[in-house]
C-alpha positions as CSV (number, residue, x, y, z in Angstrom):
1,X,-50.7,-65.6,28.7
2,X,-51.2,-61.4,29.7
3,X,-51.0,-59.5,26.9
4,X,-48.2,-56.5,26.6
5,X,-49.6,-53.5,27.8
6,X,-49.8,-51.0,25.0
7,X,-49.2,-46.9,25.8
8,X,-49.8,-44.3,24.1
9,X,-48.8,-40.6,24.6
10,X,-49.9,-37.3,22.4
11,X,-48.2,-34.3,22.7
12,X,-49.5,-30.8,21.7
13,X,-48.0,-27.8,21.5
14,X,-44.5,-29.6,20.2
15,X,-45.1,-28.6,16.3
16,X,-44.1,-24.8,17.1
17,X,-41.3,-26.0,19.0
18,X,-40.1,-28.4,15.9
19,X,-40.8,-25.5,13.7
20,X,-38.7,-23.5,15.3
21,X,-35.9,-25.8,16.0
22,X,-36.3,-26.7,12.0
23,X,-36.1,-22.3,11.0
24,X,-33.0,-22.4,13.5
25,X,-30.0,-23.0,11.6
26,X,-31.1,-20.9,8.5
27,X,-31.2,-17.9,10.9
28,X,-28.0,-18.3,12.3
29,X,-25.8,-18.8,9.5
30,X,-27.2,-16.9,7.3
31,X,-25.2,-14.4,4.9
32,X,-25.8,-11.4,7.0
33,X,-23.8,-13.5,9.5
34,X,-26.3,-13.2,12.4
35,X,-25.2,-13.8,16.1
36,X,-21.7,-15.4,15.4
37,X,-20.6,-12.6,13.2
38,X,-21.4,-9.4,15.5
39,X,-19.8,-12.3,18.8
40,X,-16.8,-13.0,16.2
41,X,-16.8,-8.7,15.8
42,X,-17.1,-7.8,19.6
43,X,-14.4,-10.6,20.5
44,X,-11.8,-8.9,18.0
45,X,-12.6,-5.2,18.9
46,X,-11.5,-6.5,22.8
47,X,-7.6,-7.4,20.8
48,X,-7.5,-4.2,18.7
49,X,-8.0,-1.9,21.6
50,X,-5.3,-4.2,23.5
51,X,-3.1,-3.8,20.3
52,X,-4.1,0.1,20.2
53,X,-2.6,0.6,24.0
54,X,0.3,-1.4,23.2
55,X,1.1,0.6,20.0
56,X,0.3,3.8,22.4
57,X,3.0,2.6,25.0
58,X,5.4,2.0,22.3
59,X,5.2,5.5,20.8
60,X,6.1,7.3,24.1
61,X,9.7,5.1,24.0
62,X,12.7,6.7,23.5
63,X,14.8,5.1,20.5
64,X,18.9,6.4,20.7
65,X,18.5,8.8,23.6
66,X,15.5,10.8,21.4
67,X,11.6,10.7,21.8
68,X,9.7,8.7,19.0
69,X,7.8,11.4,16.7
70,X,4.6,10.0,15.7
71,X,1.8,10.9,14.0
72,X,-0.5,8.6,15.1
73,X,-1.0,7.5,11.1
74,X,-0.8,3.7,12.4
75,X,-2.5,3.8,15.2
76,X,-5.6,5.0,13.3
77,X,-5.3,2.6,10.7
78,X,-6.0,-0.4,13.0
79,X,-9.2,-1.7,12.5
80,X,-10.9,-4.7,12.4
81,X,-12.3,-6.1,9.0
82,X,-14.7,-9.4,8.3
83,X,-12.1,-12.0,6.6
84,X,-13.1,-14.6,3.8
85,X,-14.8,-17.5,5.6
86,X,-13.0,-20.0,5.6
87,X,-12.0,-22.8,3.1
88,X,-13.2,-25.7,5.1
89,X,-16.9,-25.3,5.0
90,X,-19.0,-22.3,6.4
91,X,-17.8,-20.4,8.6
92,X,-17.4,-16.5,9.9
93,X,-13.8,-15.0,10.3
94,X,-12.9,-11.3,11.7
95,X,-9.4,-10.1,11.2
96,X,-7.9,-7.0,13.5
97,X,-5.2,-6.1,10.9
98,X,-3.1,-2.4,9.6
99,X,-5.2,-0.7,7.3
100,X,-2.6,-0.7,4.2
101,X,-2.4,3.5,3.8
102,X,0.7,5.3,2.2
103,X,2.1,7.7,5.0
104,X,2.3,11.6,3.7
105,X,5.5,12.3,1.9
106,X,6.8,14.9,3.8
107,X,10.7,14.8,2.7
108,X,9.9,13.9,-0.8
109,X,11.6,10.5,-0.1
110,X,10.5,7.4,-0.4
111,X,6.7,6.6,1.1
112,X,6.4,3.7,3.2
113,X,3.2,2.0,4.1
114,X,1.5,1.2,6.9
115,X,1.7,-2.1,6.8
116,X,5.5,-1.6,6.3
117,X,5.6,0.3,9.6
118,X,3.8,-2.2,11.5
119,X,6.3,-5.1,10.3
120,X,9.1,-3.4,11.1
121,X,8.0,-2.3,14.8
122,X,6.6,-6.3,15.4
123,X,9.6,-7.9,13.8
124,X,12.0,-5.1,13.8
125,X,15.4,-4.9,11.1
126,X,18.5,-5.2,10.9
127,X,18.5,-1.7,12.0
128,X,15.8,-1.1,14.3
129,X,14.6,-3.9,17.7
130,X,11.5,-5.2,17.6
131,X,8.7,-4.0,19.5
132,X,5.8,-6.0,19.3
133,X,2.1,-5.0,19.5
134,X,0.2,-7.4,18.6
135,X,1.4,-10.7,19.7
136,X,1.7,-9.2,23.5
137,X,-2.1,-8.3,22.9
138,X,-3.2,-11.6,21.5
139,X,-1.8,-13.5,24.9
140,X,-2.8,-11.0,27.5
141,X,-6.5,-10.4,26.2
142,X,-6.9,-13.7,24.3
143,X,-8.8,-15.3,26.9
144,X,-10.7,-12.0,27.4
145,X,-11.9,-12.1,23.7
146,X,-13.0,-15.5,23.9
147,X,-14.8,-15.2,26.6
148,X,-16.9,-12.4,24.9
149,X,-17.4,-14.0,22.0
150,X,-19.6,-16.8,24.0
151,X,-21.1,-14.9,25.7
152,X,-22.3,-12.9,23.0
153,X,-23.0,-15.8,21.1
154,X,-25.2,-17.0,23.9
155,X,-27.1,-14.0,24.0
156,X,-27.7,-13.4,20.1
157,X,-28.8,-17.3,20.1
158,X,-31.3,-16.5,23.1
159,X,-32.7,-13.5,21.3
160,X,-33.0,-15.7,18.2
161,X,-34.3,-18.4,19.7
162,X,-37.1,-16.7,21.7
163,X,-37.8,-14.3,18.9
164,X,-38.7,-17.8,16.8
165,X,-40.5,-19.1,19.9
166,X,-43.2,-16.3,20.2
167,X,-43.5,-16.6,16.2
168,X,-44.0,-20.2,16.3
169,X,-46.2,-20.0,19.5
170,X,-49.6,-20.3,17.8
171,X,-48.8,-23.6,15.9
C-alpha cells in the first residue's frame, strides 16, 4: 500500500503582515475616531452646504407681497457637530444641526431661538407655510454624501493600512 504523500509549505515574511492585520482594528476605532470619523465629517459637510443653499434660496422669497429681511443669524448657525455614538455598540455619528443661539432683541420683544426659527420655516405654523431646508437637502445630496463618505473611508483605511505595512515591514 503507497503511503500518503506529506507537504509541507513555510511562509516568510507573513508575521508583519499578521501584525499588522492584528494593530488594525485598534487604529481604526480608536477614540480620536480615525478614518470613519473625518469620512462620517466630510459626508455631512456635503448636506450642510446643500441645506445652507436651500436656506439661501428661501431667504430671497417674498412672504405677503414683501421681501424676507434676514440677517443671516440662522444660516451661520448651521454647523455640523460629532453626535453621541450610538447606543448599540461602537460606533461614530455626525449631526448637521441649528446651532441653538438667542437672536438679538431688537424690539425688546420676545427672543426666539434659532432652533425655533428653523422649526418654524421646516414645519411651518398655523400662521406661516412651510419651507423646508433640510429634508429637500437630505434627498437631493444624500447619495452624494454617501458616496464621499466611502470613498473617504477607503482612502483613510489605505493610508492606515500602508502606514502599518512599512512599520511592520522588517518583521
Amino acid at each position: 500500500m503507497a503511503q500518503p504523500m506529506k507537504v509541507e509549505m513555510r511562509l516568510s515574511g507573513v508575521d508583519g503582515v499578521l501584525a499588522t492585520l492584528h494593530s488594525l482594528p485598534a487604529e481604526v476605532v480608536s477614540k480620536r475616531g480615525g478614518p470613519v470619523k473625518s469620512a462620517l465629517r466630510k459626508g455631512a459637510v456635503v448636506i450642510l452646504k446643500a441645506e445652507q443653499a436651500n436656506l439661501r434660496s428661501i431667504m430671497g422669497h417674498q412672504v405677503n407681497g414683501e421681501r424676507r429681511e434676514s440677517t443671516g443669524f440662522l444660516l451661520k448657525n448651521l454647523i455640523v457637530t460629532r453626535g453621541r455614538a450610538p447606543k448599540t455598540g461602537k460606533g461614530e455619528r455626525y449631526i448637521v444641526r441649528v446651532k441653538r443661539k438667542i437672536y438679538p432683541d431688537r424690539s425688546k420683544a420676545a427672543s426666539t431661538t434659532t432652533t425655533l426659527n428653523a422649526a418654524r420655516l421646516e414645519y411651518g405654523t398655523s400662521d406661516q407655510d412651510a419651507e423646508p431646508f433640510v429634508r429637500p437637502a437630505v434627498q437631493t445630496k444624500g447619495r452624494e454624501a454617501i458616496s464621499v463618505i466611502e470613498a473617504e473611508l477607503l482612502r483613510g483605511l489605505d493610508r492606515i493600512v500602508s502606514r502599518l505595512a512599512a512599520q511592520n515591514k522588517g518583521r
